[in-house]
N, C-alpha and C positions, 0 to 999 in steps of 0.2 A: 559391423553394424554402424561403425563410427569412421566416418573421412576426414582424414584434414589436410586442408589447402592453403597455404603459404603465396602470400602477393607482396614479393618485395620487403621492407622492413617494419614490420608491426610495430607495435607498442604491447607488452606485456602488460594485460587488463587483468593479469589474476582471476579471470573468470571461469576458468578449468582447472581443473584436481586430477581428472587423468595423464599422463606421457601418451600421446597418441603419436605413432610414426604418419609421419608427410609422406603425401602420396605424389606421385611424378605425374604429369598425364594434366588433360582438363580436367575442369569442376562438373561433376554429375549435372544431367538436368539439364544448366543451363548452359547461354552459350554466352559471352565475352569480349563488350566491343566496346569501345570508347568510356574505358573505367565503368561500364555498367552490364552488371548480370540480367541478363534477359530467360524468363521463363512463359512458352507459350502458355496459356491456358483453355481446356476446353472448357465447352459452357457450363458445366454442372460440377467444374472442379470449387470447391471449398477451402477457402484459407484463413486457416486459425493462425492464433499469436499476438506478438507485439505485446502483451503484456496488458501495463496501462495505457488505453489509447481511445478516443471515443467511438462515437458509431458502436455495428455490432460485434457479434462473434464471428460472424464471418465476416474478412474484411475487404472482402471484394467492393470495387466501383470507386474509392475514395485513396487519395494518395495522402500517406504519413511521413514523420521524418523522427530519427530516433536521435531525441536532440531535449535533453532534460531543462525545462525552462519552466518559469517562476511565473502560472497566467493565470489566475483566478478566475477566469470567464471561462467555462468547461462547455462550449457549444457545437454542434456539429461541425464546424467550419475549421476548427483549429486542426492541426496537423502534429504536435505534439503535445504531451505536460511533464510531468515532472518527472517521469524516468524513462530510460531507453531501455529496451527491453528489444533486443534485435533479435528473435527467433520465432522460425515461423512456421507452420505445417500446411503442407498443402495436401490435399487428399483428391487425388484425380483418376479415379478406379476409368473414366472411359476412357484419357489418352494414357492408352496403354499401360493400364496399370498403376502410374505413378501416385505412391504415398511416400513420403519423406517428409523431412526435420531438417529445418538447413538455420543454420547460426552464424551471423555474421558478426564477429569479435573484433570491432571497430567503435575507438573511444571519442572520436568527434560527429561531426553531424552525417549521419547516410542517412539517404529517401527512398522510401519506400513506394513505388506509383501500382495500385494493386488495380490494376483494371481501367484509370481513372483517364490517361491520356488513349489507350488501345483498351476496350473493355477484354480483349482476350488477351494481355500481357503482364506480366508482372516484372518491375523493372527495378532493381535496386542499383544506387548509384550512391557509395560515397564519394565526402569529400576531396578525396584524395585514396589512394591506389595502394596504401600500405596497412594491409589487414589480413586477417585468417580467416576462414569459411569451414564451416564442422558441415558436412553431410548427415543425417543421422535417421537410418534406416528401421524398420522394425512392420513386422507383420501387422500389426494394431494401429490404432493411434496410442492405445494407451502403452503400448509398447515403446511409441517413439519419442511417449514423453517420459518414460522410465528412464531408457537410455542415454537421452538429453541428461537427465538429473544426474545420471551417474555421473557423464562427465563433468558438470560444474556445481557435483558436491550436494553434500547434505544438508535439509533447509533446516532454519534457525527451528528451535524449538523456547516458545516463552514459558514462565512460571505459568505454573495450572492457575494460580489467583486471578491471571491475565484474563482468562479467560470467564468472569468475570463480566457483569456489566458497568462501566464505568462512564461517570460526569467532566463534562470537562467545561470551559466558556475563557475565553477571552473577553474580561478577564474576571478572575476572583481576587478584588484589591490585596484582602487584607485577609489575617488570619479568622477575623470573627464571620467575615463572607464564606469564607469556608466551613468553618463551626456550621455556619446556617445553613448551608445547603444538604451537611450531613443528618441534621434533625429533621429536615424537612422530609428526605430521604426515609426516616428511621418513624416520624409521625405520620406519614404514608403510608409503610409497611413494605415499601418498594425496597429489594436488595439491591446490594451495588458493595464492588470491591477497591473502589477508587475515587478519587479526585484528581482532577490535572491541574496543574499550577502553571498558569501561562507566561507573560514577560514582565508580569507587574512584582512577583515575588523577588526580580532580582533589584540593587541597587543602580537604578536609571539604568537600565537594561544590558549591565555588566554580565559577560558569563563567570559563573562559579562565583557568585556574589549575593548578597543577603540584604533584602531590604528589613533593617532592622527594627523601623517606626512599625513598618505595616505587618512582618511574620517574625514579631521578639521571640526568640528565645526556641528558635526554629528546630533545636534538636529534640528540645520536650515535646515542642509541639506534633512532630513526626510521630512520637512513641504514643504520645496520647491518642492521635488520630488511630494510627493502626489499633491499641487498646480496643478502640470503637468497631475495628474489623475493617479501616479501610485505610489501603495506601495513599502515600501523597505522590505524583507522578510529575516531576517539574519537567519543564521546557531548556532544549540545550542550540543555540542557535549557531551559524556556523563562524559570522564576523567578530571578532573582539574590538573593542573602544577604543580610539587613540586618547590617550590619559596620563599624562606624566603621576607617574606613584601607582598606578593600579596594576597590582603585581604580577596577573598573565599579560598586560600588554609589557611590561616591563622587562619582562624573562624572554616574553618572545622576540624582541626587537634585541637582546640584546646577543641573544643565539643565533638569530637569521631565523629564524623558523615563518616567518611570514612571506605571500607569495611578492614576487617580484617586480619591478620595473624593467623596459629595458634596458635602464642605465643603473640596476641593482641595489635602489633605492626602494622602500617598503611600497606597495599600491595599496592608497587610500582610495576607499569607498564611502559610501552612504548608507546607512542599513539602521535600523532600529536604535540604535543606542548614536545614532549622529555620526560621525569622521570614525571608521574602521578600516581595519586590515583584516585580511583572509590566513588563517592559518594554512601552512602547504603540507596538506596529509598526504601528498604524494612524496614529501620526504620524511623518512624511516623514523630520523630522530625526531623531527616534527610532529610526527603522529606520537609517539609513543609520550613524548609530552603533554600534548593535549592532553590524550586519552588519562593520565592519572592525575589527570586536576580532576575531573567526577569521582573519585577516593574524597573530595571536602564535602562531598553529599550524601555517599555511601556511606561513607564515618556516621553519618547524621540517623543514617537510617533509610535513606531510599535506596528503594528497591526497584526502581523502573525510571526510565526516562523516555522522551520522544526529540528527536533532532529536527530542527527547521531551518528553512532559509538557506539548504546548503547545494544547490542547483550550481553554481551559486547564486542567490538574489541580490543584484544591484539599484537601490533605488537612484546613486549617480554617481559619478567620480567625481574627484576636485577638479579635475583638467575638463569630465565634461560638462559638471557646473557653469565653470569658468566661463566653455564657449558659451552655453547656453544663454547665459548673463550679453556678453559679447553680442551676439546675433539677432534677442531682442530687441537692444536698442536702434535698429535697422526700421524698425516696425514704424516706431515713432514718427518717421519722417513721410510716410507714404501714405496715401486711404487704399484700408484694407480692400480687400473684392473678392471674390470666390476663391481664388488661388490663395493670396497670400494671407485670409485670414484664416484658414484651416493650417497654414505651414505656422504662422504666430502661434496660433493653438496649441499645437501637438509639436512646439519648439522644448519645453521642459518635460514633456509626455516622452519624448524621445531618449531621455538619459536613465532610464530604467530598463535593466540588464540588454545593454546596447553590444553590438558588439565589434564595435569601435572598443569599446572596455575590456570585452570577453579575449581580443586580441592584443590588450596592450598589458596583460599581465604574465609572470612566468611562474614556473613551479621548477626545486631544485629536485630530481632524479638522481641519485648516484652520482651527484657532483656534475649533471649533464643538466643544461637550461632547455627546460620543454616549454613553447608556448600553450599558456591555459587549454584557448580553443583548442588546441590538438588533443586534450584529453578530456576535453568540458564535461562528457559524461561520468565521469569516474571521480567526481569530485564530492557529493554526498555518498559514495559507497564507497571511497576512502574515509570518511567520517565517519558512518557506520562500525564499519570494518576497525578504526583505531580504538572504537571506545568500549566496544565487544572485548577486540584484547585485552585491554587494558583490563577493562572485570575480571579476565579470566587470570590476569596474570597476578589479580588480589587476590580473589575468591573463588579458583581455579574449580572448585565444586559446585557452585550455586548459577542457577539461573538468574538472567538481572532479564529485565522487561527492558528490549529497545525499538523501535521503531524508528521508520526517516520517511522523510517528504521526497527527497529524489534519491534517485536507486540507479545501479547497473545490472546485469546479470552478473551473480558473484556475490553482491549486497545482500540473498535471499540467505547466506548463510550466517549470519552475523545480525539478522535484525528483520523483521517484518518492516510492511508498508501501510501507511494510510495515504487515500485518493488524493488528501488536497484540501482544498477550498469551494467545494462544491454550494449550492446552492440550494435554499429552499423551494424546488420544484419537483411538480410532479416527475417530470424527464428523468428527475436525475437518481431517483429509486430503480428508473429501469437501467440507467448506464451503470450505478454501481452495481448490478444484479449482471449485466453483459461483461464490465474489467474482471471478475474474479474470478470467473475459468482460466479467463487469456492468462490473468497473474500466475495463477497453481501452475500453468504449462511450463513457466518458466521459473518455478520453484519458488513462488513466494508465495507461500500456504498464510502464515499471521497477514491476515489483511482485512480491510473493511473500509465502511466511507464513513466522514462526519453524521452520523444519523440524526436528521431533523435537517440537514443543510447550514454549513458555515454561513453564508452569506445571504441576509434577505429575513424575512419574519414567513417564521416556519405557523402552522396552523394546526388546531388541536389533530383533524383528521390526517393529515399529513403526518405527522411525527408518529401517530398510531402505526401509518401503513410501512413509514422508514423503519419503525421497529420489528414489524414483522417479519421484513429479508432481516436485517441485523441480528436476529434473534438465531442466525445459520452462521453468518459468517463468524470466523474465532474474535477476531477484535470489533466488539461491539460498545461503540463509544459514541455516545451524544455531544455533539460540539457545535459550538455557535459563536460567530462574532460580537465585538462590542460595538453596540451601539445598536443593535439587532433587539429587536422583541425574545422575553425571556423563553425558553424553549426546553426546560427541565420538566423532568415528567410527572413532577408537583404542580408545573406552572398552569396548569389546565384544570378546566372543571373535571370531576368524578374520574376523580386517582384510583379510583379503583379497576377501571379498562386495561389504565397503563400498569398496573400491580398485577394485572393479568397476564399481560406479554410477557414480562420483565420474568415474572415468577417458572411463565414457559421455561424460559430463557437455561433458568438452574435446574429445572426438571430434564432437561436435554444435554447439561453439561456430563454427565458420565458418560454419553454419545459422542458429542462432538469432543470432547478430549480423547476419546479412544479412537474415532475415527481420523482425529487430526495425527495422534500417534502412527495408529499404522499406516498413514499417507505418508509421513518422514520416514519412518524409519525401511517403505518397502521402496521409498522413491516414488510413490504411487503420487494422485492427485488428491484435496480435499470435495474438491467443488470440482464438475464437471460440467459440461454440454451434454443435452441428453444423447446424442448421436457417439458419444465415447463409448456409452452402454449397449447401445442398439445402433450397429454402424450399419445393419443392412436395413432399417427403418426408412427409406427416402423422407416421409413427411418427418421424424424427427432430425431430419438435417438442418431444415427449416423453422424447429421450432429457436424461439431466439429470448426468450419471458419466462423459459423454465429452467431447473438445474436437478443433476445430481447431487445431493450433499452427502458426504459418506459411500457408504456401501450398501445403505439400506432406504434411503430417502432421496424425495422427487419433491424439488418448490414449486410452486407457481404464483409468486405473491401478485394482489393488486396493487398498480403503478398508476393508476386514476382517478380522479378528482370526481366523487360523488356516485363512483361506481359499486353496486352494491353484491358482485362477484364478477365473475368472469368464464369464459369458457377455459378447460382446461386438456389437454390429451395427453390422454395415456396411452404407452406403448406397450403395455400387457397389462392383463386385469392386476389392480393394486388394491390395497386396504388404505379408504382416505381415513385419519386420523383428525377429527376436530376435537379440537380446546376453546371448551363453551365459554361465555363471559361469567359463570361462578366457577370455572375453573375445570369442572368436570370435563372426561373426555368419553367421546363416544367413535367407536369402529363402523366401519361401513365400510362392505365390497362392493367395487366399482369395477366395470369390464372395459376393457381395452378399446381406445375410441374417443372419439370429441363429448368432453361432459360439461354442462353447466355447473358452475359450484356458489350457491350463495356464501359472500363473508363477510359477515358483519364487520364492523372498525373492530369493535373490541372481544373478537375471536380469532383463532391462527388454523388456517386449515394445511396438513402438509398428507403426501402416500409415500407410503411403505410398500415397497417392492415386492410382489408375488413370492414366498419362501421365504422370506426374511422377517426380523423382526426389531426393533427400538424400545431401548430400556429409557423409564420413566423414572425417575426418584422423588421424591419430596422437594419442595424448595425450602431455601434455608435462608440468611440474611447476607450470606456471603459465601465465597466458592469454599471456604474451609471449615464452614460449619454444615455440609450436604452430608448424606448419609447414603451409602449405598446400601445400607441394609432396607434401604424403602426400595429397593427398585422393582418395579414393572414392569414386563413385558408384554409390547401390543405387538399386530401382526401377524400371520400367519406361520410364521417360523417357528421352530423347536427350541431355538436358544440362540445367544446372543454372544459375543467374545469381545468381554469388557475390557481394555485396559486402564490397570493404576497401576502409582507407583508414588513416591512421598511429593511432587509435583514440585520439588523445589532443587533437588540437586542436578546435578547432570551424567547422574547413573541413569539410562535409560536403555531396555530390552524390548524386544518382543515376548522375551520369557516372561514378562510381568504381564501376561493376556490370560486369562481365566473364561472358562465359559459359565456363563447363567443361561439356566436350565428353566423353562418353565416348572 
């Protein structure tokens, strides 16, 4: 069921867990001409993948590049974001049959042209000609994305608190802004299992550093917080400060652990805390250092973190400062004119993550000098990946909360994903609602987008509608920029809408935690495409605004501005399930077909699949104060097969699945 194709000398991406024997012969499929794989396409063939990438689910017509980069502007037109995610499924039942899974394990930049130069061709062309290709066969789709998962391992599992709805903003100065936003929270009535503490908690944006005016006394403060039922979730970003006396740039300059010049001199950057260096987790002792500097904050008490900035992001080097500086003074002498005042312009625009930079740094390997770009991708999923160990190799039982901004395939086991820096637009409920099948294909189940949008002043009715996909996916996390209009679910007139969703939210947590379980542990998916479930459906190939979530439930949230439902299709008659705005829920069989559905801002409408059914519980104030003994079952099924288990160790079975029984 599994092929693998060796081109010359790879790079070992760690992104496979199987020994799979190399096969002699060509690559299935496709055929092999000037460093690039060519796959015809017939017209009605479908191509899932890619992961995180915009546009739709199917990714036909538009050309991608699997190339992890630092872009805040999430618009149709871009071509990559923050993780490469190179696997992809093509399902072409009319030419001849062909379904397949093909994985391309190549750590710099490969493009993907899916239609977009030849609308009937699919052309993948790395950088360069040293990579391995997986085939990956299977009767299903959902078959071929089991298979896939087999080979590159079992996806991260987070503590059940994570799951949880949690606050976050760029930034929360100080410890009493934090205090504040938990009361607000708690004088609302709104649950929530977190706060994120973004780059202002550290000392002038040192990592593993304590700002001590603004969070004194930071270990009480952890315990007191949690007391209250919520964790504190700080920010770990990927550059350390150039600082004479600040003890991790101090240890790592004085090891080599930082990445290199050509002439083997430390490469300074630009990034958040001013003149940095990149730590090299692509070397062994490198990473394993890093990784137990998060023990000064676990000591403390956290229990979760989120990685940023590790694509890597460069805001500029010293040398491309330098020129930049240099090249300006040019300007001076001349009047501008169409040409040269847009090059003046976008003369300092240009030294952010350039890759004149991207190419002028090294990473040490087993005592071998790799240039950056030749591995660019694998540089937040070696961060991931060292600080995962690291936990494990303190608290070899416990689950720790991680997540990262850029990712490889491989990354999905060591830590979830969030989208980014998206925006407060309508669009962008539908794109996060379109990346999180692509993600599950490629085994990153903990995933979600900033709800309400990072970037931009989010709107009462907006942030209602962001919450109502969020209220499916596992990391459900509201986050917003500074400088951004306040967008907490206090921040809005009649908190009681939002105390509505939110409270959904823990009523479906003994769901989505058991659904999210048996998606890990069967290799299965959390979140599908509806065509996963109904492949001989034609019209759901095409639906693209719906999902499966779990094993029992169909979304179709509203993605528009002023719209007060939408049409909805169902592929067999379902039991729609609304949650009124006092809370109540009412059943309703619905038959198979295009249906109108009114939804109010402040109700959630989801269907429950013909035979099947969805347990309900009470909501509580946070994920550890829920009770299963409230549960409920809606639906037409006979029973349900809940999983728990203590949600915090890393004992975790299928034997912990119990059926509820109406």
């Amino acid at each position: 069921m599994i092929k693998k194709f060796t081109y010359n000398n790879p790079f070992n991406t760690l992104a496979t867990v199987l020994d799979i024997k190399e096969e002699s012969g060509s690559l299935p499929y496709f055929s092999y001409t000037d460093n690039s794989f060519c796959y015809k396409m017939s017209e009605s063939a479908v191509v899932y993948g890619l992961g995180e990438a915009v546009r739709g689910i199917n990714k036909r017509g538009w050309i991608y590049e699997g190339y992890c980069c630092d872009d805040p502007s999430h618009t149709e037109d871009k071509r990559s974001l923050y993780g490469a995610h190179n696997f992809l499924i093509i399902d072409d039942k009319t030419n001849g049959g062909d379904r397949f899974g093909v994985f391309f394990d190549y750590p710099a930049r490969i493009t993907f042209d899916i239609g977009y130069t030849d609308k009937d061709v699919l052309l993948v062309t790395p950088q360069s000609n040293d990579l391995t290709v997986y085939i990956i066969e299977g009767e299903t789709l959902k078959e071929i994305v089991s298979n896939f998962r087999k080979l590159t391992g079992t996806s991260y599992i987070a503590p059940k608190w994570a799951f949880g709805f949690m606050q976050s903003r760029w930034s929360y100065f100080t410890k009493d802004d934090v205090i504040r936003i938990a009361d607000e929270y708690e004088n609302a009535e709104i649950p929530l299992d977190a706060i994120f503490l973004d780059i202002d908690y550290m000392e002038r944006f040192k990592d593993f550093s304590l700002n001590d005016e603004r969070f004194p006394d930071f270990k009480n403060f952890v315990s007191y917080m949690k007391e209250r039922g919520i964790r504190l979730v700080p920010i770990i970003d990927a550059a350390v400060k150039v600082e004479d006396g600040y003890d991790v740039y101090e240890e790592g300059k004085e090891n080599g652990y930082f990445c290199k010049d050509e002439n083997g001199d430390d490469y300074v950057v630009g990034v958040w805390p001013g003149r940095a260096v990149f730590p090299d987790f692509l070397n062994e002792k490198a990473s394993e250092w890093f990784a137990d500097k998060y023990k000064m904050l676990t000591d403390m008490g956290i229990e979760g973190f989120w990685n940023d900035m590790n694509e890597p992001a460069i805001f500029y080097s010293d040398k491309g400062l330098e020129r930049a500086f240099s090249e300006i003074e040019k300007f001076r002498e001349i009047q501008l004119d169409a040409n040269t005042f847009f090059d003046c312009r976008d003369t300092f625009a240009r030294l952010s993550n350039s890759q004149e930079d991207y190419n002028s740094f090294y990473h040490n390997v087993d005592g071998t000098k790799i240039k950056h770009n030749d591995v660019h991708n694998l540089y937040g999923y070696f961060m991931t990946k060292s600080a995962q160990e690291g936990f494990m190799r303190h608290n070899p039982d416990k689950r720790t909360l991680m997540f990262s901004r850029a990712s490889y395939i491989g990354a999905h086991r060591y830590g979830g994903i969030w989208t980014g820096d998206n925006h407060s637009w309508w669009s962008h409920i539908l794109l996060c609602l379109k990346q999180m099948p692509s993600l599950n294909m490629c085994g990153f189940l903990y995933t979600g987008c900033d709800l309400g949008g990072f970037n931009g002043n989010c709107t009462r009715d907006l942030l209602l509608r962001y919450l109502s996909l969020g209220i499916f996916t596992p990391l459900m996390r509201n986050h917003s920029a500074c400088g951004t209009r306040d967008q907490e679910c206090f921040a809005f007139s009649d908190t009681k809408d939002f105390k509505n969703l939110v409270d959904l939210r823990y009523r479906l947590v003994p769901y989505i935690y058991s659904e999210y379980m048996k998606a890990v542990l069967n290799n299965d998916m959390y979140i599908r495409p509806l065509s996963f479930d109904f492949e001989d459906d034609d019209f759901a190939k095409q639906v693209e605004d719906q999902l499966m979530v779990g094993d029992s439930i169909m979304i179709a949230p509203v993605y528009t501005q002023n719209a007060k439902g939408r049409y909805v299709y169902l592929p067999e008659n379902m039991t729609m399930l609304r949650v009124c705005a006092d809370s109540s829920v009412t059943e309703t069989q619905m038959n198979k077909g295009h249906n109108y559905i009114d939804v109010p801002l402040n109700e959630v409408v989801f269907f429950i699949r013909d035979g099947r059914c969805v347990p309900l519980c009470d909501s509580a104030k946070n994920v550890e104060s829920l009770d299963d003994n409230t549960l409920k079952l809606y639906g037409n099924g006979e029973c349900y097969e809940l999983y728990t288990d203590d949600g915090m160790t890393t004992n975790v079975s299928l034997d912990n699945i119990r059926k509820i029984v109406r």
